[in-house]
C-alpha positions as CSV (number, residue, x, y, z in Angstrom):
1,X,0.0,0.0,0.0
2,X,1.5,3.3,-0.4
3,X,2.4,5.4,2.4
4,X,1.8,9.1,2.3
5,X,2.3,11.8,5.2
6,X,0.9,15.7,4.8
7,X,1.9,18.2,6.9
8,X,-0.3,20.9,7.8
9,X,0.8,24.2,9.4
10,X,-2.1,26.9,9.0
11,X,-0.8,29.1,12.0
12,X,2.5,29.9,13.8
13,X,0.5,29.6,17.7
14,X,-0.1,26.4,16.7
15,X,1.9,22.5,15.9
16,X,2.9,21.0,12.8
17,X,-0.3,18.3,12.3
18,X,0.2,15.6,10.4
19,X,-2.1,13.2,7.8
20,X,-0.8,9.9,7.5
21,X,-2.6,8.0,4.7
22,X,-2.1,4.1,3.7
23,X,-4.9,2.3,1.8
24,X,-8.6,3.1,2.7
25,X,-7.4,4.9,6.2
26,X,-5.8,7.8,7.8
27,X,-3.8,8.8,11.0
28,X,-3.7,12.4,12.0
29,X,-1.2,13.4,14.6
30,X,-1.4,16.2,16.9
31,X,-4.6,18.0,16.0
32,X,-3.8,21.6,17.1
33,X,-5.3,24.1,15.1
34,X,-8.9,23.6,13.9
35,X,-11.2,26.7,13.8
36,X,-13.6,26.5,11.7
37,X,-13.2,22.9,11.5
38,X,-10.2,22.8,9.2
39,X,-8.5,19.7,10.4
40,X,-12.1,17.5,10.0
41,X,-12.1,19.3,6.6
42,X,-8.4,17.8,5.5
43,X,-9.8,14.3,6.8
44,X,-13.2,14.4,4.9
45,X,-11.1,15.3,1.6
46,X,-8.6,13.0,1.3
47,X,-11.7,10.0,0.9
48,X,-10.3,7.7,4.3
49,X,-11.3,6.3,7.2
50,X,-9.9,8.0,10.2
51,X,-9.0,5.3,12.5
52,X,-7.2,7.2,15.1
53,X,-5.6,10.3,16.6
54,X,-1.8,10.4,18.2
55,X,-0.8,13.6,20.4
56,X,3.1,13.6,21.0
57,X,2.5,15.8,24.6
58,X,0.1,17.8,26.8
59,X,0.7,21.2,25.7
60,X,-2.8,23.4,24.2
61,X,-1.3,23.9,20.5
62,X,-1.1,20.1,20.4
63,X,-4.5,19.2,21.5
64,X,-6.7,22.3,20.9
65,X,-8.1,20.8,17.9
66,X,-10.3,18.4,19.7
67,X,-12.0,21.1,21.6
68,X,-14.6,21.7,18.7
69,X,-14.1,19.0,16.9
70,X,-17.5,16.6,16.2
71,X,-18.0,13.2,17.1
72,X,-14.3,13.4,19.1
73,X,-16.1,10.7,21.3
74,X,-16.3,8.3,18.9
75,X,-12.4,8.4,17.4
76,X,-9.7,6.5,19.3
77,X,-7.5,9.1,20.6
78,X,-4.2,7.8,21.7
79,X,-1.9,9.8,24.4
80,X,1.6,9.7,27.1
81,X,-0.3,8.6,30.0
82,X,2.1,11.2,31.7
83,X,0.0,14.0,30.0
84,X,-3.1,13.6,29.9
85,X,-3.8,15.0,33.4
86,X,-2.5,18.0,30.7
87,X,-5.9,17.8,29.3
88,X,-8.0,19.7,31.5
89,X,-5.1,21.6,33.6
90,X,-4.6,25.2,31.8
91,X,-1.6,25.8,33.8
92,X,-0.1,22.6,33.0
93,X,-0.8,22.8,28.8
94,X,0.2,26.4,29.0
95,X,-2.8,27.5,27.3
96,X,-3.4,30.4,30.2
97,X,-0.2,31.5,29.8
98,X,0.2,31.6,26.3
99,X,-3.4,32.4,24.6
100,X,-4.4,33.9,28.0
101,X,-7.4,32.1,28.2
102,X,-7.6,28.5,29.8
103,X,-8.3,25.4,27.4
104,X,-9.7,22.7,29.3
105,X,-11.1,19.2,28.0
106,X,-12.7,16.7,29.2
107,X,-11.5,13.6,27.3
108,X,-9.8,9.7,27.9
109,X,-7.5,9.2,25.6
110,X,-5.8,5.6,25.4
111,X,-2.3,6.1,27.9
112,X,0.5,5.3,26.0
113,X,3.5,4.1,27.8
114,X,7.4,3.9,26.8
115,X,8.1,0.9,24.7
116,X,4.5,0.3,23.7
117,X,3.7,-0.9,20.2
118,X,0.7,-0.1,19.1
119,X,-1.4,-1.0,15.8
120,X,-4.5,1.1,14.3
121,X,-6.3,0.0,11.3
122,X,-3.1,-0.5,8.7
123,X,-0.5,1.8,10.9
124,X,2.1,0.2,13.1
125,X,4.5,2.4,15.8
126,X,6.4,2.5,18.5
127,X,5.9,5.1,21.6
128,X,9.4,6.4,22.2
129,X,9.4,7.8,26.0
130,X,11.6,11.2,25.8
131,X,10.9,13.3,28.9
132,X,11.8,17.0,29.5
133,X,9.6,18.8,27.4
134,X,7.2,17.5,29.2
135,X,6.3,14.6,31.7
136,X,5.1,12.8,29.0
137,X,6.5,13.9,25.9
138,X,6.8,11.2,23.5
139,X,7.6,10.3,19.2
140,X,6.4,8.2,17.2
141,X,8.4,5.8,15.5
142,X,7.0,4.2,12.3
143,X,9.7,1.7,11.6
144,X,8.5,-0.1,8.1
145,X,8.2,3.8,6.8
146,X,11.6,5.2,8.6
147,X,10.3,8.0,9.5
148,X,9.8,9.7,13.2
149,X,7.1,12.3,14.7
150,X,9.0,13.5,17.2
151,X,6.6,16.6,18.4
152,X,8.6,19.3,20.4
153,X,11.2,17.2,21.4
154,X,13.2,17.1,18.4
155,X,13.4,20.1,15.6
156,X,15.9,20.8,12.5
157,X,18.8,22.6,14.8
158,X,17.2,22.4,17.9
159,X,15.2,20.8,20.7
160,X,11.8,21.4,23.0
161,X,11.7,24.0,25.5
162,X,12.3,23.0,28.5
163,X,11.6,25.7,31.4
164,X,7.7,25.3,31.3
165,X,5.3,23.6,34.1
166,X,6.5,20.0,34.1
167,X,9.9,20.5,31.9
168,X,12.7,18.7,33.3
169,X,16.3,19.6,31.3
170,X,17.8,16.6,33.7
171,X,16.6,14.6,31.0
172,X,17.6,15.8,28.1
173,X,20.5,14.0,27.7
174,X,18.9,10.6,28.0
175,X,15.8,11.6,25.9
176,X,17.6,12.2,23.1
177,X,20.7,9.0,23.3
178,X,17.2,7.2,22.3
179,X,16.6,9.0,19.1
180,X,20.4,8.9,18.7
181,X,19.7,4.8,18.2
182,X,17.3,5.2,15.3
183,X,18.8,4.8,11.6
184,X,20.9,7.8,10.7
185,X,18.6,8.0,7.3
186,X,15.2,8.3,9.6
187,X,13.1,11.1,8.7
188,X,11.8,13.0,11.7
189,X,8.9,15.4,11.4
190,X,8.7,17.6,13.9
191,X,6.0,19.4,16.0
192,X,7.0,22.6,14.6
193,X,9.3,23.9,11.9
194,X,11.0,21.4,8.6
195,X,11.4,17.8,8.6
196,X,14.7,16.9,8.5
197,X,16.9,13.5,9.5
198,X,18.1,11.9,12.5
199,X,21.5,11.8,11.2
200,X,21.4,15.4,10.6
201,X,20.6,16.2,14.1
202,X,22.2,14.0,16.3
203,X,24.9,12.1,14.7
């Protein structure tokens, strides 16, 4: 089946989201930005089923998305199990700092923990545990595709933040010597900014 990712970036407040598309199904991957329903717009166009939704971490520009999105009860929604108390703690997802306003959501997303393997529909990846960020900041390794979603822990020249609510920079070393053991060829997209390569970055 062919494999196909689309990045969509509509406002610099908000994450990179991605599409993944194989066969008859689609992936989306940190739904931030989505007024006037723009995300669920990219899903009804490209024909698929969406069978699931991965956020990398708990902060609001990763997440907001779902807030107004319809029929979010009925989608899987995957998340670090770290996080989620992220959800509906504005101080914790920085939204009240930030966008000065508090983003709160009631939702219970699947917890992902480190090492977990998880299959939806035709997609297969691995949750990659990489703390400081966040608690639960995690990537998303799709090893038959090479390729990496590794949110704000990993950008081209650069890393996460890491001197918000819950940031830890104690763990930045360790975080990143497990990206450092992915292919050098692996192509990471990040939660903001270019895709670029894990040999580029950390090798």
């Amino acid at each position: 089946m062919d494999f196909h990712v689309k990045r969509i970036a509509r406002h610099g407040a908000y994450c990179n989201s991605y599409l993944l598309i194989e066969g008859e199904e689609c992936l989306l991957i940190d739904p931030g930005f989505n007024r006037g329903h723009l995300l669920e717009k990219d899903v009804e166009e490209t024909g698929k089923k969406l069978v699931g939704i991965l956020i990398t971490h708990g902060h609001f520009d990763h997440f907001a998305g779902l807030k107004n999105w319809d029929g979010i009860d009925r989608i899987a929604l995957f998340m670090p199990a770290e996080d989620i108390k992220n959800l509906n703690d504005a101080h914790r997802n920085v939204s009240l700092s930030f966008l000065g306003e508090a983003l709160e959501l009631d939702l219970n997303p699947y917890p992902l923990e480190e090492e977990d393997e998880i299959r939806v529909g035709n997609f297969y990846f691995q949750v990659i545990f990489t703390p400081f960020h966040t608690e639960g900041s995690s990537c998303f390794y799709f090893p038959e595709e090479g390729i990496l979603f590794s949110g704000d822990t990993l950008f081209q020249a650069g890393i996460g933040r890491y001197d918000l609510p819950g940031s830890d920079p104690t763990k930045i070393v360790a975080s990143l010597e497990k990206l450092k053991k992915l292919p050098a060829e692996t192509i990471v997209y990040p939660g903001h900014g270019e895709k670029t390569r894990i040999g580029d970055e950390l090798n």
